[in-house]
C-alpha positions as CSV (number, residue, x, y, z in Angstrom):
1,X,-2.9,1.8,-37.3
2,X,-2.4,3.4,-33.8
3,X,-0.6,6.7,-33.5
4,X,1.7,7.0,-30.7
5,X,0.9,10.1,-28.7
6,X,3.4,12.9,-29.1
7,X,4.0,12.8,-25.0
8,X,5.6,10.3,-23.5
9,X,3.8,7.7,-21.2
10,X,4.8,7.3,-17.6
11,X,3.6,4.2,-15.5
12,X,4.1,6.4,-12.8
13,X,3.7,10.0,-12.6
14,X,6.0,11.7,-9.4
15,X,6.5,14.9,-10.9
16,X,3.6,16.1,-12.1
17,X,1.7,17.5,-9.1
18,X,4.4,20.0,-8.7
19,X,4.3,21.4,-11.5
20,X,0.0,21.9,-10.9
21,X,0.8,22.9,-7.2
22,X,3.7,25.3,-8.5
23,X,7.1,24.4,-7.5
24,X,7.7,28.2,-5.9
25,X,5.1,26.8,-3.0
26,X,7.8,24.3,-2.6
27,X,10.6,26.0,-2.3
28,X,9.0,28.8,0.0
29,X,8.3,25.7,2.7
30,X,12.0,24.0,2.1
31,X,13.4,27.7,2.9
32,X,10.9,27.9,6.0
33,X,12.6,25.1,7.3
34,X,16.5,26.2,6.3
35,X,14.9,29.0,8.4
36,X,13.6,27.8,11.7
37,X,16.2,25.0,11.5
38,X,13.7,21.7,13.1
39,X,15.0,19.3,10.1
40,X,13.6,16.3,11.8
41,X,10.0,16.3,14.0
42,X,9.8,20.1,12.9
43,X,6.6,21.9,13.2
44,X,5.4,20.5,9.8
45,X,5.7,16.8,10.9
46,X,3.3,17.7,13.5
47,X,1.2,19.6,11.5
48,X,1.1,16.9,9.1
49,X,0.2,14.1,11.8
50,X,-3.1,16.5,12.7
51,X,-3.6,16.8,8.8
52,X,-3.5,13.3,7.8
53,X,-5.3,12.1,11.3
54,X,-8.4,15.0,10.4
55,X,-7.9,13.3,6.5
56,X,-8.9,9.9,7.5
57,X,-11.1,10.4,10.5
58,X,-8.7,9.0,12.9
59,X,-7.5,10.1,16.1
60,X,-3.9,9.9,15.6
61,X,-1.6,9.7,13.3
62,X,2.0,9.3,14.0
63,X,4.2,9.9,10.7
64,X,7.2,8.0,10.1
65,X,10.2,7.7,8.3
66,X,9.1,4.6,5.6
67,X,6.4,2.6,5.2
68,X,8.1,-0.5,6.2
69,X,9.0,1.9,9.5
70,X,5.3,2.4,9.9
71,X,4.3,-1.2,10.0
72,X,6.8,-2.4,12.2
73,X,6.2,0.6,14.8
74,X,3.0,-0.5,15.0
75,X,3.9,-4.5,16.1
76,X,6.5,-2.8,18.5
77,X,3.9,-0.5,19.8
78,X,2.2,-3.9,20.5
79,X,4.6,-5.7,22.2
80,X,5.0,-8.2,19.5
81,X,7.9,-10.5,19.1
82,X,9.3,-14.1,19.5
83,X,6.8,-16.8,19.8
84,X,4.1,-15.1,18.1
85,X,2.1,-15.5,14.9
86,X,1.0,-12.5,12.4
87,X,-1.0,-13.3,9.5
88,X,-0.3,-11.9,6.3
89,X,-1.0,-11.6,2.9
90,X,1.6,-13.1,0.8
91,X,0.6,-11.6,-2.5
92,X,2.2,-7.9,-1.3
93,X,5.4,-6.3,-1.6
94,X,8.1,-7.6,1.0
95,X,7.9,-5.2,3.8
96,X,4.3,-6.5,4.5
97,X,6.2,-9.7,6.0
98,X,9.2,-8.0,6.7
99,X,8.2,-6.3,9.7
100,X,7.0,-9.7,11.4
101,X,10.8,-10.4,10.9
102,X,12.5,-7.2,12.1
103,X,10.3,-8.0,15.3
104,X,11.5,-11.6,15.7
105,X,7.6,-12.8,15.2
106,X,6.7,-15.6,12.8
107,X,5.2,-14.9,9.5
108,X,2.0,-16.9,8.4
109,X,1.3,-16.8,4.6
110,X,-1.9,-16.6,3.6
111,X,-3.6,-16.5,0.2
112,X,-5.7,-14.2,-1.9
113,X,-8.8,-14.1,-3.2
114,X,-8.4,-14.5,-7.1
115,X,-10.7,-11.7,-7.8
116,X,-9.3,-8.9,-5.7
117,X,-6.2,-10.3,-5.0
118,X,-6.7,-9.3,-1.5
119,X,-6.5,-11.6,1.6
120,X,-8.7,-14.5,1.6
121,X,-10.4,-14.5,4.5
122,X,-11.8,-18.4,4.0
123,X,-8.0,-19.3,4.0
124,X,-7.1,-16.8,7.0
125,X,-9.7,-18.7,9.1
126,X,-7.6,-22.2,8.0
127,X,-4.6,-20.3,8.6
128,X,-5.7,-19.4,12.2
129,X,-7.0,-22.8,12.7
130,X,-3.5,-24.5,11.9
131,X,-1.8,-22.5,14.2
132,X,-3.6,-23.3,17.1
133,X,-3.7,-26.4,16.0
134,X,0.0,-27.0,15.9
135,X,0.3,-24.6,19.6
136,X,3.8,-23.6,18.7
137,X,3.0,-20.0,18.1
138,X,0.8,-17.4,20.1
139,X,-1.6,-15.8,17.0
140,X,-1.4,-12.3,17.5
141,X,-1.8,-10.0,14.4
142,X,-3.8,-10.1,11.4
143,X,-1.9,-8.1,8.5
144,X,-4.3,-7.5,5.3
145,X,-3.0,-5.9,2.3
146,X,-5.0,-3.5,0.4
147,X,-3.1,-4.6,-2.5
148,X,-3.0,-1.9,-5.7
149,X,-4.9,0.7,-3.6
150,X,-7.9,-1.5,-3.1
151,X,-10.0,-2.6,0.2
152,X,-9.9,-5.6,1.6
153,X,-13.1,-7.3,3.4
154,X,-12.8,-6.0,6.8
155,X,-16.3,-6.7,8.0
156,X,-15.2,-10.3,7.8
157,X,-11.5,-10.0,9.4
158,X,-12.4,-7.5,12.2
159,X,-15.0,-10.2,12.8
160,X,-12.6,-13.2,12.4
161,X,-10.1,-11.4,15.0
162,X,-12.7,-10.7,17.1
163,X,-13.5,-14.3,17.2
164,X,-9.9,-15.2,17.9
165,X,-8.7,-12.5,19.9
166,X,-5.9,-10.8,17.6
167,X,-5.2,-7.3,16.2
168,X,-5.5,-6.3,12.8
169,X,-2.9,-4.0,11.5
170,X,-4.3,-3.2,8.1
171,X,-1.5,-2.1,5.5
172,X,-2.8,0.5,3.7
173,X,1.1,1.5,1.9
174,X,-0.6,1.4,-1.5
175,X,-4.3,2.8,-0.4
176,X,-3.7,5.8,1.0
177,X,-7.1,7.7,0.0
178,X,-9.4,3.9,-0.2
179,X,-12.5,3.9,1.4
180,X,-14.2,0.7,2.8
181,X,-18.0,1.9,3.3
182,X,-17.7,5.3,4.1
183,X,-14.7,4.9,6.0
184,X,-11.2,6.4,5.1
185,X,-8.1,4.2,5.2
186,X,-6.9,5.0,8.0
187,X,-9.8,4.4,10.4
188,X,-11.4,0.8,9.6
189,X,-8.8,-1.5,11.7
190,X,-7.0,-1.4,14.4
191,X,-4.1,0.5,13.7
192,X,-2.9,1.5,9.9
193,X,0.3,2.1,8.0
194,X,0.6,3.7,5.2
195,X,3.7,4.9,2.7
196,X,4.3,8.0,1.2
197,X,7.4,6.5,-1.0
198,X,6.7,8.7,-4.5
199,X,4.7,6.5,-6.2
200,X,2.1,6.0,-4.3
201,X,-1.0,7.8,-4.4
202,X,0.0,10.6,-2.0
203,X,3.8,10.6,-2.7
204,X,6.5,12.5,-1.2
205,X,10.1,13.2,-2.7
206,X,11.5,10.2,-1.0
207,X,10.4,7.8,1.8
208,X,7.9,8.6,4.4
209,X,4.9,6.8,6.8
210,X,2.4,6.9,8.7
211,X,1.0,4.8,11.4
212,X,-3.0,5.9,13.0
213,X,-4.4,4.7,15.9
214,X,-7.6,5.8,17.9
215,X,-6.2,4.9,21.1
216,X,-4.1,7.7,22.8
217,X,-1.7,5.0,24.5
218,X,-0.8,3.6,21.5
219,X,-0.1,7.1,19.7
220,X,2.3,7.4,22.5
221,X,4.0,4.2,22.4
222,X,4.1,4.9,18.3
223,X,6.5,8.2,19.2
224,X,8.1,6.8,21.1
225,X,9.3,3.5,19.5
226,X,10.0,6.0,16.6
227,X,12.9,7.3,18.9
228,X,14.8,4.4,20.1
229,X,12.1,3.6,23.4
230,X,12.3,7.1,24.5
231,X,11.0,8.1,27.8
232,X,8.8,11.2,27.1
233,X,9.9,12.5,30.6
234,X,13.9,11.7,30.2
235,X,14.8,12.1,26.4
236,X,18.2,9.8,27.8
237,X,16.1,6.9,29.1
238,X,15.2,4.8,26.9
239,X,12.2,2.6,28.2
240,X,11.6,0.2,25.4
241,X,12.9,-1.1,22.3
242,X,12.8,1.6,19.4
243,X,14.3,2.6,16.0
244,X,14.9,5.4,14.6
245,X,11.8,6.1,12.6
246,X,11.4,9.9,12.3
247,X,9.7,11.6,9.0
248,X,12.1,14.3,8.2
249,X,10.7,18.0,7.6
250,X,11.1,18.6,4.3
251,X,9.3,15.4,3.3
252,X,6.2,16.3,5.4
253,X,6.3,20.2,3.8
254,X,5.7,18.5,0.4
255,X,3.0,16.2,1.7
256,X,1.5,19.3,3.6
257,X,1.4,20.4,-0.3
258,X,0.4,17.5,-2.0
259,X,-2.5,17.3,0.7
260,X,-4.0,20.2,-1.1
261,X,-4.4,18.7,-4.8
262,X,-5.1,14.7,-3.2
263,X,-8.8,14.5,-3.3
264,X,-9.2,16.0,-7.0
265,X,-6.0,13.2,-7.8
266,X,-7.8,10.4,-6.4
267,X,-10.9,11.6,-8.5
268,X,-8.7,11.7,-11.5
269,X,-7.1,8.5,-11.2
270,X,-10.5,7.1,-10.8
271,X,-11.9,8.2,-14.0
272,X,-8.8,6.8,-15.5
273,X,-9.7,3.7,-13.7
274,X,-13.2,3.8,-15.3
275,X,-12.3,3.7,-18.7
276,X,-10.5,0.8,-18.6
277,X,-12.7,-0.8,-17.0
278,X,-15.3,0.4,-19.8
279,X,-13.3,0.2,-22.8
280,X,-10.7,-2.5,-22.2
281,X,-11.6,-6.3,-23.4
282,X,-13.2,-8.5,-21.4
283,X,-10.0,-10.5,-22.6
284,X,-8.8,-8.5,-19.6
285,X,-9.5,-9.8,-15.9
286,X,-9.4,-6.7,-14.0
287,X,-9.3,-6.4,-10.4
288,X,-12.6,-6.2,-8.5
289,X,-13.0,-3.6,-6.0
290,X,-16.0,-4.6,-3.7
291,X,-18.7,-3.3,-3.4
292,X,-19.4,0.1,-1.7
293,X,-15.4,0.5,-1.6
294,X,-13.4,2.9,-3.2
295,X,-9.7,2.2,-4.7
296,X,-7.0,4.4,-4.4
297,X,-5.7,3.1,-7.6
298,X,-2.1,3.0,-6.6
299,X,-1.9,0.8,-9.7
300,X,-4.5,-0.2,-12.3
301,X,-3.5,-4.4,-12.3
302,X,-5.2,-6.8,-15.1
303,X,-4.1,-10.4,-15.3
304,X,-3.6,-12.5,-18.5
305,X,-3.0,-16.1,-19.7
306,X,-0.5,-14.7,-21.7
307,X,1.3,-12.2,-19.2
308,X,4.7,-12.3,-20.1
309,X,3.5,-11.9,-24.4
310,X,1.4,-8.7,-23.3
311,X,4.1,-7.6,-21.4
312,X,6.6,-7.1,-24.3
313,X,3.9,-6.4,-26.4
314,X,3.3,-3.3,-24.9
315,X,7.0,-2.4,-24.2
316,X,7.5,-2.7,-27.9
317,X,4.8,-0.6,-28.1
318,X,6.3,2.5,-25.9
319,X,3.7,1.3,-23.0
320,X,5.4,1.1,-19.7
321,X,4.4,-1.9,-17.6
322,X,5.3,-4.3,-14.6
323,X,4.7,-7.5,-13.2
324,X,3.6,-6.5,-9.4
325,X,4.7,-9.2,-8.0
326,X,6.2,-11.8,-10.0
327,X,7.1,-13.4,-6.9
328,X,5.3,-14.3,-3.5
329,X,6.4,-13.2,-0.5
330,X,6.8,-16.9,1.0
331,X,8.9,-17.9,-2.3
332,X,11.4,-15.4,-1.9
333,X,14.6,-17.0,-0.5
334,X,14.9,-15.2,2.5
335,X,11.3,-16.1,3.9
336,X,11.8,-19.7,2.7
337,X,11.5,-21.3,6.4
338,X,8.0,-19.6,6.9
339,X,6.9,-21.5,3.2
340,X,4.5,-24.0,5.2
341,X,1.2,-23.4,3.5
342,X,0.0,-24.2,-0.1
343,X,-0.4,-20.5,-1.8
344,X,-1.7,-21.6,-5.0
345,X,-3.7,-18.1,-6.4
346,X,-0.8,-16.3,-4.8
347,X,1.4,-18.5,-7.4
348,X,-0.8,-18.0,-10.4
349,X,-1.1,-14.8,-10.0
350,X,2.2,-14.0,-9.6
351,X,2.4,-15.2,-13.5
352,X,-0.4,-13.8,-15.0
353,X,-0.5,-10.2,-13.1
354,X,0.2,-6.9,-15.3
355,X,-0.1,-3.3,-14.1
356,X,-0.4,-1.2,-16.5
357,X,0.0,3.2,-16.3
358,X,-1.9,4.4,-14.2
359,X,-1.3,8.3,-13.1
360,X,-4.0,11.6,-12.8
361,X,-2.5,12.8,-15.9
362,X,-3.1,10.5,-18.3
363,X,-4.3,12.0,-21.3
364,X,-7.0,11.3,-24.0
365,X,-4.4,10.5,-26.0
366,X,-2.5,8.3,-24.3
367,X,-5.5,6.5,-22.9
368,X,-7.0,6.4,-26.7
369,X,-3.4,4.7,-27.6
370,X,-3.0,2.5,-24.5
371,X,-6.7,1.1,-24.9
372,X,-6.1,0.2,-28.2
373,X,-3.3,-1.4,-28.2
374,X,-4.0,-3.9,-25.2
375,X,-7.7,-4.4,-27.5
376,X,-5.7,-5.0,-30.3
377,X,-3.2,-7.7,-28.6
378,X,-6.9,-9.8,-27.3
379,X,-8.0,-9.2,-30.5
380,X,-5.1,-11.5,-32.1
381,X,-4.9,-13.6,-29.3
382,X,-9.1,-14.2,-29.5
383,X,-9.0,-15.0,-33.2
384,X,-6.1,-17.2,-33.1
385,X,-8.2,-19.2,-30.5
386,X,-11.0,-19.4,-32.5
């Protein structure tokens, strides 16, 4: 018989971290700001850019005011719009395809890999191929999802874009902290985005970006598109298509903060990440990370033949849980037009994906209780086979 651990388990953890950075170092940055008045583009958003760039070993970073802001600054920043194709994963959360939209470009689904749940780069090439094929669209953008936190194979689609002429905007919104072969997220494609919304590995206390670049002009085209086109010369000329994008003060004086305690997260959530890996059944199939890569761990995903069982299982059990994503992007009813391409291990997993709590403070106990109850669910579900 289990015993339930005394402390509640979260499947998240967004409150945590303050209480280990102290919530006084907090409050003495929001009343900076009430002081010096800059509530949006302050001195900490700038400070922050310098800090996240320095972070990921990129040259610039311009911070945003979402994720989804980040990736679509990043196709304005690149001209991108009617009559062109961006590749992307469908397996993802919504804004990875959204921002094609919002720019009046065309969406191109393209599967994942079954054992990462990445990008498939085999079907990306077929992808590529159809479209050039067909000679409706311009191919453009490559848009791989570092799904859950972990790396996709960029060796093989900076080499594929390469081959075919076409950026790759790598979305890095839950894999803020990865590292593909010794290089950050951050400074392995093209341009990144990333999210701060506060579940993600370096969360803020609402939404928040970040788009980096190594290229100086396309910094400037980023700050500017995050301003409605602004002219850097005459704030009231606008001299290209913009939004408003901005990361607001406060939420870049918590990051600044959170910054401090990231690392020794990331090492935490990794050792979480290594014992389930160790100790849960090979019932399990758990996401590979490839090799010499480093997951965030955003979420710690398994998928089952028997999903939707586990899943109330565990609820039943006080175990939080969620199906991430129960639906494909190029199902969903509002990117139905762009549903051209067979996704078939997009579909399946969308059915058999569970993420299970994942958080740097998880305890002993909870992970002792959490193990053994997903053992004990394979444990009935193997003998009942047998």
């Amino acid at each position: 018989m289990l015993n339930k651990p005394e402390k509640a388990i979260p499947l998240f953890d967004c409150k945590t971290t303050q209480e280990v950075i102290g919530q006084q170092q907090f409050l003495d940055a929001f009343k900076t700001i009430l002081n010096h008045g800059g509530y949006c583009q302050g001195p900490e958003t700038r400070e922050l850019d310098s800090a996240l760039a320095n972070y990921s070993g990129s040259k610039f970073c311009a911070t945003s005011g979402s994720g989804t802001d980040a990736l679509t600054l990043a196709l304005m920043a690149w001209g991108i719009g009617a009559g062109d194709a961006v590749f992307v994963s469908s397996f993802t959360f919504v804004a990875s395809a959204e921002c094609v939209a919002i720019v009046g470009a065309t969406p191109v689904f393209v599967d994942s890999d079954p054992n990462t749940y990445n990008m498939d780069t085999k079907d990306l090439e077929r992808a590529i191929a159809e479209v050039k094929k067909e000679g409706k669209l311009t191919p453009k953008v490559i848009i791989p999802v570092d799904i859950f936190g972990s790396p996709c194979d960029y060796d093989t689609i900076m080499a594929i874009a390469a081959k075919n002429n076409l950026k790759v905007l790598a979305d890095s919104c839950q894999a803020y902290g990865s590292v593909y072969k010794g290089k950050r997220a951050g400074s392995i494609a093209d341009m990144t985005a990333t999210s701060f919304y506060p579940t993600k590995p370096l969360g803020g206390y609402g939404d928040g970006g970040a788009t980096f670049t190594n290229s100086e002009e396309e910094n400037e085209l980023l700050k500017s598109c995050r301003v409605h086109g602004m002219s850097p010369e005459d704030h009231y000329d606008n001299v290209r298509l913009g939004m408003t994008g901005r990361m607001n003060t406060f939420q870049a004086a918590v990051l600044l903060q959170k910054l401090k305690v990231f690392d020794k997260e990331l090492e935490s959530r990794a050792k979480v990440a290594s014992r389930y890996d160790n100790e849960l059944s090979d019932y399990f199939n758990k996401q590979q990370i490839l090799p010499d890569c480093k997951s965030a761990w955003a979420l710690y995903t398994i998928n089952c033949e028997h999903r939707d069982e586990l899943m109330a299982y565990l609820k039943e059990k006080g175990i939080p849980c969620g199906a991430y994503y129960p639906r494909p992007v190029n199902t969903q009813t509002a990117y139905a037009k762009w549903n051209t391409r067979p996704m078939p291990v997009c579909e399946k997993l969308s059915k058999t994906v569970l993420s299970i709590p994942m958080t740097p403070y998880l305890d002993k106990e909870q992970m002792d209780y959490i193990i053994g109850c997903m053992n004990e669910f394979a444990a009935q579900k193997t003998s009942r086979a047998a």
